[in-house]
C-alpha positions in Angstrom: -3.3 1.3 16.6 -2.3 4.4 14.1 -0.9 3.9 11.2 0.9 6.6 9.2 1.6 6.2 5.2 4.0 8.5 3.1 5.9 8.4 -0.2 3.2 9.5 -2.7 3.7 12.1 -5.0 3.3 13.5 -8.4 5.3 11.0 -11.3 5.5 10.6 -14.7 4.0 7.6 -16.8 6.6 4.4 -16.6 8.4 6.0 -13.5 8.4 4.7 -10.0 7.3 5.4 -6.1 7.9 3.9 -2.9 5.0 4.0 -0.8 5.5 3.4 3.1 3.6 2.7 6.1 4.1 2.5 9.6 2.3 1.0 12.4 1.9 2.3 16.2 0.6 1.0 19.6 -0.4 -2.5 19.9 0.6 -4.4 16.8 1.1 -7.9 18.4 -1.8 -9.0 16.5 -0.4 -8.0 13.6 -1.4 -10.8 10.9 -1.6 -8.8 7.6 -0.8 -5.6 6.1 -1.7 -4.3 2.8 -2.7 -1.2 0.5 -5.9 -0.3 -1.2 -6.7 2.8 -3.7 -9.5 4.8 -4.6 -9.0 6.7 -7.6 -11.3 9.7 -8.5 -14.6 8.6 -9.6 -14.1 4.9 -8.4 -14.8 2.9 -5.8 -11.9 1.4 -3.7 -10.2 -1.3 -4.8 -7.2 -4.0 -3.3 -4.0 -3.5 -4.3 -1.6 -5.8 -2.5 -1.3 -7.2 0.6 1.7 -9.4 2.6 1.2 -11.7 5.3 2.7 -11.5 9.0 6.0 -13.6 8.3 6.0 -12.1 4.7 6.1 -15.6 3.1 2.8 -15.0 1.4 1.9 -11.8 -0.8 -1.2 -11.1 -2.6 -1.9 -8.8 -5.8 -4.7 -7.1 -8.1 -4.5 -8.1 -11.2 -4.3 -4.7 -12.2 -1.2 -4.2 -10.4 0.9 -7.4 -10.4 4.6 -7.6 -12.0 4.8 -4.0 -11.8 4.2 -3.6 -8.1 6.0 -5.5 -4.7 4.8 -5.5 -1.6 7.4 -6.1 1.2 7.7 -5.6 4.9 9.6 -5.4 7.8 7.7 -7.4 11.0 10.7 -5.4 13.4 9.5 -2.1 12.9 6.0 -2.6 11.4 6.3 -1.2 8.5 5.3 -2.6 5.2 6.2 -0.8 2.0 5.0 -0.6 -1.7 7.6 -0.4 -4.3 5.3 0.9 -7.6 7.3 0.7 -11.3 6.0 1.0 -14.5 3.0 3.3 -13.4 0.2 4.4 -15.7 -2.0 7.1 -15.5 -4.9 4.7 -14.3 -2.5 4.1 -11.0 -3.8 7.6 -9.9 -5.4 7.3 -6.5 -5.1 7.9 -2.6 -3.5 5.0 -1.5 -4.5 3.6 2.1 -2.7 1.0 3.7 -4.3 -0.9 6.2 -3.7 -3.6 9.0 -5.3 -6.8 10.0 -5.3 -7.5 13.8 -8.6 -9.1 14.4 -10.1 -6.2 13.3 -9.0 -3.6 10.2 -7.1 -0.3 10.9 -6.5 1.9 8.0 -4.0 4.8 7.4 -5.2 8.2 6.5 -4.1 7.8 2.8 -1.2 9.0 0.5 -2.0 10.8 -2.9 -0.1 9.2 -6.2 -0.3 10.9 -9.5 1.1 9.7 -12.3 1.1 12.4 -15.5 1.3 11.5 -19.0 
């Protein structure tokens, strides 16, 4: 299973980004899908995650109302919509996905300047 993220970049403070991911090979298993961050100096933390029929979603604190995490079971994909972003949003995000055991993606970089 590979899974590729994209749609990280440099924004400002209150802006917003669209984070994507997309999962190869054998997904049947595919139960959960999700995103974690490491920002510089931290250790990695959860972020949000959406179960396989997308009925149940999950948030950090740090993250939730500002942040929705969606997906789309036909192509494997799950996606990040990120508004209202703050300078301590800063991180590589890694998406990841659950089937029976944990893949992760290689990470996408997300700055946000004030």
């Amino acid at each position: 299973v590979q899974l590729q993220a994209s749609g990280g970049g440099l924004v400002q403070v209150g802006g917003s980004l669209r984070l994507s991911c997309v999962a190869s090979g054998r997904t049947s298993d595919n139960d959960e899908m999700g995103w974690f961050r490491r920002a510089p100096g931290k250790e990695r933390e959860f972020v949000a995650r959406i179960n396989w029929s997308g009925s149940r979603t999950d948030y950090s604190h740090s993250v939730k109302g500002r942040f929705t995490i969606a997906r789309d079971r036909a192509e494997n994909t799950v996606q990040l919509q990120m508004s209202s972003l703050k300078p301590e949003d800063t991180a590589i995000y890694y998406c990841y996905a659950y089937m029976r055991v944990i893949y992760w993606g290689q990470g996408t970089l997300v700055t946000v300047s004030s």
